[in-house]
Steps between C-alpha positions, in 0.01 A plus 500: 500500500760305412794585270477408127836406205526460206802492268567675149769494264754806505814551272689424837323178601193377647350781745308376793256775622347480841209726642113551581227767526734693750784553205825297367723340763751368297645513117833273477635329202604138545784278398312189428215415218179530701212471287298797378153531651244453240265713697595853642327568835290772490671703771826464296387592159584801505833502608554232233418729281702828593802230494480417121436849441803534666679255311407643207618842550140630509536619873718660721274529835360238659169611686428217689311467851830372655542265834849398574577362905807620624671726786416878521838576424454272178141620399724858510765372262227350272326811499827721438548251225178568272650823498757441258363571120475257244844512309716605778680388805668551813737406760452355803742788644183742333245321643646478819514901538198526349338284805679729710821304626733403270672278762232278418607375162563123620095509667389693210677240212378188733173630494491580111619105447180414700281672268195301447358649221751473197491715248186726620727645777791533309789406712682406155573880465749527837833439352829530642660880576793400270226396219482113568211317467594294832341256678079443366271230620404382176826487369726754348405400154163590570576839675700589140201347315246770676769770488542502124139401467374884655800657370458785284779412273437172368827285455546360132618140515822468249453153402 
């Protein structure tokens, strides 16, 4: 069977979602105004939906039939990745050891920028060891967006 898309609106942008009756391949957010789909394939509903619950602060787990391609040694750093609870992060340094070689850190932050499935393997929660928010393939203003989104202590905008 062949893979369906579809793309919804997100407070970050347009999110293309990508998958079939074997689970979701891929959840990005894009840079350019792609048109919504008007119709939701049926094999993507679902995921739709956990994402605006999402959005909404009405979930913190996503439990989604997931099917990302990628290396072994990438599937592992995706996996170690869903690992991290909602509202708190990481380092790359952490995760590293927590693979078991924290020698590793430049494999294991190459293979967290090649996350396919934004968001629902939360790759936004590795942050630097000295706090930064460093480098994020959706761009850093989205990495603080979903940060202060799940964050526990909700920052009061001044003006």
């Amino acid at each position: 069977m062949e893979q369906e898309t579809c793309y919804i609106n997100s407070p970050l942008g347009i999110t293309k979602i990508v998958g079939d009756q074997d689970g979701i391949a891929s959840v990005s957010v894009l840079n350019n105004n792609e048109k919504v789909s008007d119709i939701i394939p049926e094999v993507l509903e679902d995921c739709v939906l956990q994402l605006k619950e999402y959005f909404q602060g009405e979930r913190e787990i996503f439990s989604l039939k997931l099917n990302p391609k990628g290396t072994i040694f990438q599937e592992r750093v995706w996996a170690a990745l869903q690992t991290i609870p909602y509202g708190k992060t990481t380092s790359y340094l952490q995760l590293s050891r927590q693979l078991g070689d924290e020698k590793a850190i430049r494999a294991v932050a190459n293979a967290n920028g090649k996350n396919p499935l934004w968001i629902i393997v939360p790759c936004h929660r590795v942050i630097g060891s000295d706090g930064s928010l460093t480098g994020y393939a959706g761009g850093l203003h989205r990495k603080q967006w979903l940060l202060e989104h799940e964050s526990p202590y909700k920052q009061q905008r001044l003006f």
